[in-house]
C-alpha positions in Angstrom: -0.7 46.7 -58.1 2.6 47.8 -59.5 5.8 47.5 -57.2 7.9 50.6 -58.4 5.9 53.5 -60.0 7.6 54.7 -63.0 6.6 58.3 -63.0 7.7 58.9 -59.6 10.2 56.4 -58.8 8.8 55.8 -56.0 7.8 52.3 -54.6 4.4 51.6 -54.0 2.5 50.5 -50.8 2.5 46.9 -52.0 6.4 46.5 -51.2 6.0 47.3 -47.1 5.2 45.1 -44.9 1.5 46.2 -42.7 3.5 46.5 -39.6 6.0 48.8 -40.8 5.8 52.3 -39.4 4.8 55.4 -41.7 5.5 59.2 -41.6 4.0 62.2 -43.4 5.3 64.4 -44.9 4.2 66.7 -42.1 5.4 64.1 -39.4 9.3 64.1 -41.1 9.3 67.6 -41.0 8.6 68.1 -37.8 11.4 65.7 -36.7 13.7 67.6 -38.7 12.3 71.1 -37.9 12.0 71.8 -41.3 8.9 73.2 -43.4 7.1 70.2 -45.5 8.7 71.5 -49.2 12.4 70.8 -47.8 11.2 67.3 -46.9 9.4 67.5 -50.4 12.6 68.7 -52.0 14.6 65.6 -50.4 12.2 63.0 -51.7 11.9 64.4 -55.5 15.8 64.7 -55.5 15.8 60.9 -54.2 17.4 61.7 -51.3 14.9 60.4 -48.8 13.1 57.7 -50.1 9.1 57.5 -50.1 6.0 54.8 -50.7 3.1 55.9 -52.1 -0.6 55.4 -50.3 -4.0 56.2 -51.8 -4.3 58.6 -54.1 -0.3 58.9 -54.3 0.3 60.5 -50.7 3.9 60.0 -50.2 5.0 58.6 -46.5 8.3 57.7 -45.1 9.1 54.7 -43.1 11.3 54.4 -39.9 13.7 52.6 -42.2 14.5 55.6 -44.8 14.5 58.0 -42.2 17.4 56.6 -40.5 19.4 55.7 -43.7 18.6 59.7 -44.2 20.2 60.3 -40.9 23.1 57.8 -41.4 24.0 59.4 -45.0 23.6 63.0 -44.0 25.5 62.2 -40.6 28.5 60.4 -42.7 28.7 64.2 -45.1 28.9 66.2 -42.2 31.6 64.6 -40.3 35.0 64.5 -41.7 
């Protein structure tokens, strides 16, 4: 199985560990109160970072959704 998928550039599953936590894209919008396309929106623009699963369902991991938070938190205060 391939590591980093070249269309998406996105990693794949292969690269995280089993134990590793994982979010939909459902899940990550909830804990932003956002709707699932801004969460889509952040991932296609590479600004939260995704694996794929399955049939190419993206999910996040506790990891990227704090470096997220760090980044965003760094922009908003001066």
């Amino acid at each position: 199985m391939r590591d980093y998928n070249l269309k998406t550039a996105q990693q794949s599953f292969s690269g995280i560990a089993s134990t590793q936590e994982l979010f939909s894209t459902r899940q990550v919008a909830q804990m932003f109160a956002v709707s699932n396309q801004t969460v889509d929106r952040w991932r296609k623009s590479g600004q939260l970072r995704s694996v794929m699963i399955g049939l190419g369902h993206p999910r996040f991991t506790r990891q990227t959704i704090n470096e997220f938070i760090a980044a965003n938190e760094a922009v908003r205060c001066p």
